[in-house]
C-alpha positions as CSV (number, residue, x, y, z in Angstrom):
1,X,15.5,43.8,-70.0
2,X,14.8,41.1,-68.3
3,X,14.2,40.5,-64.3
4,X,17.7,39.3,-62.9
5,X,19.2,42.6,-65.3
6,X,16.5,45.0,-63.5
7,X,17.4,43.9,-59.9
8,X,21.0,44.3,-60.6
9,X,20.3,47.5,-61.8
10,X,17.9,49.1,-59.3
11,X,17.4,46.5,-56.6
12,X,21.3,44.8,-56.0
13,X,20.3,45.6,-52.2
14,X,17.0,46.4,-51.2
15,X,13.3,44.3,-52.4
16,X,11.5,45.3,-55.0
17,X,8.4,47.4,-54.4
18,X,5.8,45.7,-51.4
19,X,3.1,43.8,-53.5
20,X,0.5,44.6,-51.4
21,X,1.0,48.5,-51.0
22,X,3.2,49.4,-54.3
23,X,2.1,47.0,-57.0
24,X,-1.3,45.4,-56.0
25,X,-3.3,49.1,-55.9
26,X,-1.6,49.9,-59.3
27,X,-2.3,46.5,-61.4
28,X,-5.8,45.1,-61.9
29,X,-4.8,41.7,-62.7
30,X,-4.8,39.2,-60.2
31,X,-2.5,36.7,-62.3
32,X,0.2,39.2,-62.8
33,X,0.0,39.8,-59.0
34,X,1.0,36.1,-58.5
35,X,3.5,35.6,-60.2
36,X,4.8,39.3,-59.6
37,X,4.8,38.2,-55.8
38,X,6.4,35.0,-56.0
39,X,9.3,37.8,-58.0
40,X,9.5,39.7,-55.0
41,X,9.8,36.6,-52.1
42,X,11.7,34.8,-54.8
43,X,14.4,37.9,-55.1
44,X,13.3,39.0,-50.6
45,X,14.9,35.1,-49.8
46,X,18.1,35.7,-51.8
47,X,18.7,39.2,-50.2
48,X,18.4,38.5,-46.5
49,X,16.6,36.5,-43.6
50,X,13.0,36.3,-44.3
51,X,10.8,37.0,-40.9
52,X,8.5,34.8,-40.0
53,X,5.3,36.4,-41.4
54,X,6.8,36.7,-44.4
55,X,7.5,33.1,-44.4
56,X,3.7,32.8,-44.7
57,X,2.6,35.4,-47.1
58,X,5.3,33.4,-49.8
59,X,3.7,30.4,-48.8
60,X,-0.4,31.6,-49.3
61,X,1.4,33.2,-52.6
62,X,2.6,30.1,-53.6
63,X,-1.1,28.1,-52.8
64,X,-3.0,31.1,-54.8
65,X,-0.3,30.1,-57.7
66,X,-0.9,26.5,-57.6
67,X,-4.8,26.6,-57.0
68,X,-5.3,29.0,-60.3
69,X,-3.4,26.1,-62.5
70,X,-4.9,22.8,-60.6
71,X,-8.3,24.3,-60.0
72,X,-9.3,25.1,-63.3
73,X,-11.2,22.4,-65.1
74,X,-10.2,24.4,-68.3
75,X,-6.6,24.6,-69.4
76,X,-5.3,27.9,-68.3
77,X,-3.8,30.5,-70.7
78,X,-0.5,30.8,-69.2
79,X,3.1,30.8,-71.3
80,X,6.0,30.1,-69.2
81,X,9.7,30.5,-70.5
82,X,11.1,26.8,-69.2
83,X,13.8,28.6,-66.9
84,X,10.9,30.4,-65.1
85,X,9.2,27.1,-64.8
86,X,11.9,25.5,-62.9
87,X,12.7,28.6,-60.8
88,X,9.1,28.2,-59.5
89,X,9.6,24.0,-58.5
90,X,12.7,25.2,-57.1
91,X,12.5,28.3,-55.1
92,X,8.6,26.0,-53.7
93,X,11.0,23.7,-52.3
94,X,13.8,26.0,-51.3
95,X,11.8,28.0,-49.1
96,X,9.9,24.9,-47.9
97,X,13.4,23.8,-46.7
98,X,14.5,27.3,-45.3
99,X,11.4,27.7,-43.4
100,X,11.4,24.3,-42.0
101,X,15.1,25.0,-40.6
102,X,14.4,28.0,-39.7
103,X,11.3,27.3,-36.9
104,X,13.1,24.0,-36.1
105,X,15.9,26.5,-35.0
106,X,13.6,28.9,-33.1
107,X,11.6,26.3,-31.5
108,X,15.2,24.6,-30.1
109,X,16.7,28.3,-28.8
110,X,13.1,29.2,-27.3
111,X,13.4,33.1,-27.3
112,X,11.0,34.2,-29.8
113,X,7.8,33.4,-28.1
114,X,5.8,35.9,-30.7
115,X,7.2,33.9,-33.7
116,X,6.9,30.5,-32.0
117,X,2.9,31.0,-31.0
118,X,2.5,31.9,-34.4
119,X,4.3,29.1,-36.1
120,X,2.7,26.7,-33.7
121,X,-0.7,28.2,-34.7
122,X,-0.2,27.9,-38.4
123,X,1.5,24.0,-38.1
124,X,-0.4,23.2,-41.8
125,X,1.8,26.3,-43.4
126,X,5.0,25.1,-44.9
127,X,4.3,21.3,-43.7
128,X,5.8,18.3,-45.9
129,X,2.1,17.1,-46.2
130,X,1.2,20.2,-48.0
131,X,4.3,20.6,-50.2
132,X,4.3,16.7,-51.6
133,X,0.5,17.5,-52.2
134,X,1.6,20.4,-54.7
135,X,4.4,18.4,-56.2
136,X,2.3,15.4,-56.7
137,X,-0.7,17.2,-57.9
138,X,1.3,18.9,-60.9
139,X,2.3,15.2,-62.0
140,X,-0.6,13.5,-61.9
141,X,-2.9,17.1,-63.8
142,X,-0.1,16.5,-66.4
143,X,0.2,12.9,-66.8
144,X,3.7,12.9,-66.5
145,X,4.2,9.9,-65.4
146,X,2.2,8.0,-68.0
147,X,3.6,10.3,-71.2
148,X,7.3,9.3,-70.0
149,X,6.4,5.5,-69.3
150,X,4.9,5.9,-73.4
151,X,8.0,7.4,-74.6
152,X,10.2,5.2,-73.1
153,X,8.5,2.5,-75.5
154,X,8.9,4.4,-78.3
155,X,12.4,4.7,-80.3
156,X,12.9,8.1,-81.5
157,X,9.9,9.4,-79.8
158,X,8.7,13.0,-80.0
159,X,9.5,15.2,-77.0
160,X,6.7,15.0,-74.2
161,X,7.3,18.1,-72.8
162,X,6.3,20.2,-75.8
163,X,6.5,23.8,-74.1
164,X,2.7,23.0,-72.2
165,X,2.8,25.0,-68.4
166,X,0.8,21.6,-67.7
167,X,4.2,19.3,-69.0
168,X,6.4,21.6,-67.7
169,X,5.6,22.0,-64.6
170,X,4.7,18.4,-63.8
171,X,8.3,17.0,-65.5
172,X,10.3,19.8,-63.0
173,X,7.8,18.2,-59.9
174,X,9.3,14.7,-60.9
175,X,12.6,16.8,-59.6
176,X,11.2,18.4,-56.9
177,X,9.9,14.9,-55.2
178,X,13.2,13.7,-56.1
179,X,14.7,16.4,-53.6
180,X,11.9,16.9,-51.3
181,X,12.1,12.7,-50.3
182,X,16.0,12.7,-50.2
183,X,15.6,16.2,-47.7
184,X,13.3,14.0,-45.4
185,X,15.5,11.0,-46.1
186,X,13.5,8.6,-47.9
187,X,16.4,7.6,-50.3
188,X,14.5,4.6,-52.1
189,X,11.5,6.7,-53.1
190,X,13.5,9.6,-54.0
191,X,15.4,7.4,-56.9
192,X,11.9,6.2,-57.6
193,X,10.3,9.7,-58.3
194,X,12.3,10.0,-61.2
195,X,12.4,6.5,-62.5
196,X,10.8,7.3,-65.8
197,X,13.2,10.3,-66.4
198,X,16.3,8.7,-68.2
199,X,19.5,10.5,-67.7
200,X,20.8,10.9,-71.0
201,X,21.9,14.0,-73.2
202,X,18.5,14.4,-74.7
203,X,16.4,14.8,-71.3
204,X,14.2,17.7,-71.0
205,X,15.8,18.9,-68.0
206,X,19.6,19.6,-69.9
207,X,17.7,22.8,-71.1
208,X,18.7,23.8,-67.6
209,X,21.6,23.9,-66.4
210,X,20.5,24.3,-62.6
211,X,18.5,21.1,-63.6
212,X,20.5,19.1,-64.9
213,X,23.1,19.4,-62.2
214,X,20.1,19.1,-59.4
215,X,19.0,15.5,-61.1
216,X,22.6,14.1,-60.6
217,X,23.2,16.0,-57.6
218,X,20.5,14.4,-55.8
219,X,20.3,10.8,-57.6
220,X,24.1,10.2,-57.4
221,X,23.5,11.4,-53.0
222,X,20.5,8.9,-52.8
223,X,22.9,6.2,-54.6
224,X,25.7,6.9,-51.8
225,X,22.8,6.3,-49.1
226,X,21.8,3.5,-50.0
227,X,25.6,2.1,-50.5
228,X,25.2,1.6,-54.4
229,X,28.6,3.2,-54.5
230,X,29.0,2.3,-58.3
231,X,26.2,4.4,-59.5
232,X,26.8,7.2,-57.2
233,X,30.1,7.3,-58.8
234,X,28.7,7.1,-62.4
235,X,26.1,10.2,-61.3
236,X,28.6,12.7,-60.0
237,X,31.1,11.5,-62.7
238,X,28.6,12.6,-65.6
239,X,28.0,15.7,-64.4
240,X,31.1,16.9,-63.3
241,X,33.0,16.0,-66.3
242,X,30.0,17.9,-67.6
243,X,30.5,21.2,-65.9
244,X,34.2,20.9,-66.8
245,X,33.9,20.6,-70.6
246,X,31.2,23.3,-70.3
247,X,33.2,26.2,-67.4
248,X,34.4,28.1,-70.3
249,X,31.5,28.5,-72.6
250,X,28.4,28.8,-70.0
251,X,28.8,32.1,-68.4
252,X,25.1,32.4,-67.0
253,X,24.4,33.4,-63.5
254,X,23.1,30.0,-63.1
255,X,26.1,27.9,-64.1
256,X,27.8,29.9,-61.7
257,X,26.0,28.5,-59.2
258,X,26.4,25.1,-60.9
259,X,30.5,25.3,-60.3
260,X,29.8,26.6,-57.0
261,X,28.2,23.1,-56.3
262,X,30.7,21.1,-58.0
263,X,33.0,21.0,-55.2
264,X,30.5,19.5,-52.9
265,X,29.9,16.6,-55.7
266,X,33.8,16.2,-55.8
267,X,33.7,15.8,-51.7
268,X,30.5,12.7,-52.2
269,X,32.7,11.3,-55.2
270,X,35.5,11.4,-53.0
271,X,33.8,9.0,-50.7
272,X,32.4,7.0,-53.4
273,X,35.7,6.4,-54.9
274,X,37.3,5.6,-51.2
275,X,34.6,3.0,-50.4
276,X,35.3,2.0,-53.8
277,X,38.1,2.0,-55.6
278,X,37.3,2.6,-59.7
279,X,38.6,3.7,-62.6
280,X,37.0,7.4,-63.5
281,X,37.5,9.7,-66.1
282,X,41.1,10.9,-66.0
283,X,39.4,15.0,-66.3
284,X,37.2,14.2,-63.1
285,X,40.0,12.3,-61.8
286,X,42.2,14.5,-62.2
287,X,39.9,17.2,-60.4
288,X,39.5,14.9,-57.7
289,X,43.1,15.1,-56.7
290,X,43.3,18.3,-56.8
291,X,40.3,19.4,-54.2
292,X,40.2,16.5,-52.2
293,X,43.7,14.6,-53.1
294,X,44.5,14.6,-49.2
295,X,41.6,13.5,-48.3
296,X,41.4,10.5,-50.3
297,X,44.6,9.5,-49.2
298,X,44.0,9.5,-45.7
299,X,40.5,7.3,-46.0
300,X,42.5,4.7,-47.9
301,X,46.0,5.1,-46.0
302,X,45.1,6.1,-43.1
303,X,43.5,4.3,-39.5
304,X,40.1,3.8,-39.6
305,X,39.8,7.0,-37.0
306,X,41.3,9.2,-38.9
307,X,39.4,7.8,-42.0
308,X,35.9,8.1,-40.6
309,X,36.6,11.4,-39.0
310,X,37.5,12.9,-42.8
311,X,34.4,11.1,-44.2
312,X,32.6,12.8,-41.8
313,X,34.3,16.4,-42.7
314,X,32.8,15.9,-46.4
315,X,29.8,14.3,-45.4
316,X,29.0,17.5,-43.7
317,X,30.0,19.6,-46.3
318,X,28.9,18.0,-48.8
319,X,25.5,16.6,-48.0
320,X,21.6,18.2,-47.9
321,X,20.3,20.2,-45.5
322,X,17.8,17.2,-43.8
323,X,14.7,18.3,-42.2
324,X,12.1,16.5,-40.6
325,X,8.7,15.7,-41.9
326,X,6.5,16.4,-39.0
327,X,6.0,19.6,-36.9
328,X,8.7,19.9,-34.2
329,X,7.4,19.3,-30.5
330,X,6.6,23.1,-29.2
331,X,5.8,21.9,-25.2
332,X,9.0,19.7,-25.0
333,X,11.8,21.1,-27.5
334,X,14.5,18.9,-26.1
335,X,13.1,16.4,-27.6
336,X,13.2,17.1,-30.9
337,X,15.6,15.6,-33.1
338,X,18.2,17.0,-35.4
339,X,17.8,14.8,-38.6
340,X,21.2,16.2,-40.2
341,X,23.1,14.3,-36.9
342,X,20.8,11.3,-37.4
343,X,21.5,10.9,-41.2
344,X,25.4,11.4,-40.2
345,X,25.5,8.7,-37.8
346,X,23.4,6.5,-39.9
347,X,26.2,7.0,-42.8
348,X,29.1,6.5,-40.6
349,X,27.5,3.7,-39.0
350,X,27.3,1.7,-42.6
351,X,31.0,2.5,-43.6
352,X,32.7,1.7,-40.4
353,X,33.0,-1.7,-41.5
354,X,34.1,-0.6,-45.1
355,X,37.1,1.6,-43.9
356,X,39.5,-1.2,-44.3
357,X,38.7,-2.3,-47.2
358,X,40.9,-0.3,-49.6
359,X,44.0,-1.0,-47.6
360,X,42.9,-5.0,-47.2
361,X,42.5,-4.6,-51.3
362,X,46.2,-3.5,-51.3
363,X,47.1,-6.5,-49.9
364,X,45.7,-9.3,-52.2
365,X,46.7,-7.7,-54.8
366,X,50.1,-8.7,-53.9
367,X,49.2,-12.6,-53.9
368,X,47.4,-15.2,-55.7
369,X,47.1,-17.3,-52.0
370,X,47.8,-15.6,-49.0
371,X,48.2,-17.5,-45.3
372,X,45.5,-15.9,-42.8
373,X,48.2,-15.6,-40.3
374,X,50.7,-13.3,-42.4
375,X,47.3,-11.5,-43.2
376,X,46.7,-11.2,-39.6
377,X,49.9,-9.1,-39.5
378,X,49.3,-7.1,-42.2
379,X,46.1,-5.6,-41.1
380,X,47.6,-6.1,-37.1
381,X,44.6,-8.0,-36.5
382,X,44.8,-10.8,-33.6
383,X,42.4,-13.5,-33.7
384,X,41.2,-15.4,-36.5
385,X,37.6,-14.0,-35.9
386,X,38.3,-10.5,-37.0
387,X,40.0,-11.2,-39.9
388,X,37.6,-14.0,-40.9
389,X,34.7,-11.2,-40.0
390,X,37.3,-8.5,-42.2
391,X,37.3,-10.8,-45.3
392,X,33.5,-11.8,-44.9
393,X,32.3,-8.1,-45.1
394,X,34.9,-7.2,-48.0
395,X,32.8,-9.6,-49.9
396,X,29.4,-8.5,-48.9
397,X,30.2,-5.0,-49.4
398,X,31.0,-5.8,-52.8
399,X,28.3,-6.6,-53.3
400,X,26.0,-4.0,-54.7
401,X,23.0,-3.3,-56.9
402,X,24.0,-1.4,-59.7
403,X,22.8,-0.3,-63.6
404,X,23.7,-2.8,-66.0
405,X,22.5,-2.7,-69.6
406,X,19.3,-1.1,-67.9
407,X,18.5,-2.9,-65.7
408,X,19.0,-3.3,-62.1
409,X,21.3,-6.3,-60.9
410,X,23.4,-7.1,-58.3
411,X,27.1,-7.5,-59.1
412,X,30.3,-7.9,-57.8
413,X,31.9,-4.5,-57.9
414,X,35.3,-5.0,-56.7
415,X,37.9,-6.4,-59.2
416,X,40.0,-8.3,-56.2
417,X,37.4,-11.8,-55.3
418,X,38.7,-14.2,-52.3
419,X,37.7,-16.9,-50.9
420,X,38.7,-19.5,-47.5
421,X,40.3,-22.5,-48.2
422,X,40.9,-23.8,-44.8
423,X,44.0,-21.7,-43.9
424,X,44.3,-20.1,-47.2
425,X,42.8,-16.7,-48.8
426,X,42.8,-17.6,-52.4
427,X,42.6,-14.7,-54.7
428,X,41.6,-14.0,-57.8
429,X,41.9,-10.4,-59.5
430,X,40.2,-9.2,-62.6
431,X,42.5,-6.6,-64.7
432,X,40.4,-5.1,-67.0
433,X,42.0,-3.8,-70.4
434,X,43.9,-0.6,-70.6
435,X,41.9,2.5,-72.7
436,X,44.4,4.1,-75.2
437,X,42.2,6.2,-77.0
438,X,41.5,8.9,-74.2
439,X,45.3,9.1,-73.3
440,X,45.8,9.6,-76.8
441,X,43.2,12.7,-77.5
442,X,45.1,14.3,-74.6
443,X,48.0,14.0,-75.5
444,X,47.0,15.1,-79.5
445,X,45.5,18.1,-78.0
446,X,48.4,18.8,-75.6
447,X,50.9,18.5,-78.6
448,X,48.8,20.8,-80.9
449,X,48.8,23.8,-77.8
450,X,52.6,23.9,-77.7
451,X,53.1,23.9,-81.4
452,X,50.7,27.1,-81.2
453,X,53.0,28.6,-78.2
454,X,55.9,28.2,-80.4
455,X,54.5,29.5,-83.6
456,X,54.0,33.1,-81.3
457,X,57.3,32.9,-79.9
């Protein structure tokens, strides 16, 4: 029986036994005691609010964990199952991120005084500096980095992660940077962590599911920072048509989770596929319209108010939890900073200029040469500045770095182009050719289940 069987069992709503006072006096083996403890924080942070000194014994847990494989200048003798593998990475940076809330919250409300002289004590516990060191550690005692570069060179290479706790552990780090920069919003490097991980079916990481959904999660959010709308869109796209082929055959505890975040990838695609307007799979499309349908409509129909107030709406739904990379300011807490607001501003502050251009898209599509001055109505624009400044930014916002036969380029990703001639906005739009064949499996499919329904009637 296995440990998530055994807590629903005899544990559903209380932690397992203390591994100081229960376990420790009863085991004589220091390694079990480890990873036993980082069991009992691991299952202590799902089941309620962790006080603050627990906080810390996790996190010298977590160091004595992480010493005994980096210290050793011998290979230690540890099998992990792969799940448990990436259940360690990922609870390490959970509770890096639940702590780091959590004293930026008590330090802000001031009552606490006990728990805020101790946090303010301890400032190295929990600290970014200390949790990249882990992460980065693990990839460079593996060599990661350097197997994955080899492989990529290599057609019909052998797996690199071969079952090794060495491999294993560094490959799910790759990950964890990938989450840890985009928490303390460094977008670029984020994307970069995991550069030698290609996204395809045959990654190491599709062994698990909470993986694999964690990889696009993050990569398709880092893409929508940094306004590469296009592969943001291609990144949630993947995955959710993913976890819609898949609902009704995975029925582990983790996919669960996995569906439960599918609606916050919806809300980012949403804002993708506002900012710009593509064609996406008719299964995620249609999924689309049925969560956020409304939504959509009002970012491309709507006034730019009303747009950017529902971008915000998913934003904040939708997004990570941002924290701050350095210790918060004890003596003065007014002036710390909230980095979730700062992060929102930032966003809304790069699409303000995009709102309009879905409904300005609408428009040329109408024409092949449009007079500015009939556009000026349209958009209820006055002077010839605005609209001139309107048209200019539809054109540099469609402009965008994006994946294209692997490699990065930047391309044109709107299928409407204009451009001034004097008076005249001369457009030119680029249909691209209708795809029968998925219209066609529907359809096959949607035939063969009514013949069935008829056959029992």
């Amino acid at each position: 029986m296995g440990f998530n069987k055994l807590t629903e069992a005899f544990y559903k709503s209380t932690p397992w036994p203390d591994p100081e006072t229960v376990v420790g006096p009863l085991v004589n083996d220091p390694v079990f005691l480890i990873f036993y403890t980082e069991l009992y924080y691991r299952h202590l942070y799902a089941l309620t609010a962790p006080k603050v000194e627990q906080h810390f014994k996790s996190y010298e847990n977590y160091c004595k964990l992480f010493n005994h494989i980096l210290s050793n200048n011998d290979p230690v003798d540890i099998v992990l199952p792969v799940h448990w593998a990436w259940d360690i990475i990922d609870e390490f940076i959970y509770q890096f991120n639940t702590f780091t809330l959590f004293r930026s919250k008590t330090v802000s409300r001031g009552k606490n005084s006990a728990d805020i002289n101790l946090m303010k004590e301890n400032p190295d516990i929990w600290s970014a500096y200390s949790v990249l060191n882990v992460l980065y550690s693990l990839t460079s005692k593996s060599d990661i980095v350097d197997k994955l570069k080899k492989a990529k060179q290599v057609e019909n290479s052998k797996p690199v992660v071969a079952g090794n706790i060495y491999e294993t552990l560094g490959y799910f780090s790759l990950i964890g940077l990938l989450r840890v920069h985009t928490l303390l919003g460094d977008f670029s490097l984020a994307l970069k962590s995991v550069d030698v991980i290609e996204l395809k079916k045959t990654a190491f990481f599709n062994r698990v599911p909470a993986a694999h959904y964690t990889v696009y999660y993050y990569v398709g959010f880092s893409y929508l920072m940094l306004r590469r709308y296009a592969d943001a869109i291609n990144s949630f796209s993947h995955i959710l048509l993913f976890i819609s082929r898949t609902k009704n055959i995975n029925r582990s505890p983790q996919f669960n989770a996995v569906s439960k975040k599918s609606d916050q990838m919806f809300a980012l695609l949403t804002i993708c596929v506002a900012l710009t307007p593509t064609r996406i799979d008719a299964t995620v499309n249609t999924g689309l319209r049925e969560k956020y349908g409304e939504q959509l409509f009002k970012i491309q129909k709507g006034s730019s108010k009303d747009a950017l107030q529902v971008i915000e709406e998913l934003f904040i739904f939708a997004a990570p939890k941002f924290i701050s990379p350095s210790v918060p300011d004890f003596a003065h807490p007014a002036a710390n900073g909230n980095p979730f607001s700062f992060h929102l501003q930032l966003f809304l502050t790069s699409v303000a200029s995009v709102v309009n251009s879905p409904s300005l898209k609408n428009y040329l599509r109408l024409y092949a040469s449009l007079d500015i001055e009939k556009l000026k109505k349209f958009l209820e624009v006055d002077t010839d500045e605005e609209i001139w400044s309107i048209l200019v930014n539809y054109n540099v916002q469609s402009l965008q770095f994006a994946w294209l036969d692997g490699n990065q380029v930047l391309t044109n990703t709107s299928d409407v182009h204009t451009v001034l001639d004097g008076e005249l906005v001369l457009i030119t739009e680029k249909k691209p050719s209708r795809k029968f064949g998925e219209w066609f499996i529907r359809s096959t499919v949607k035939n063969f289940q009514l013949q069935d329904t008829l056959r029992r009637v």
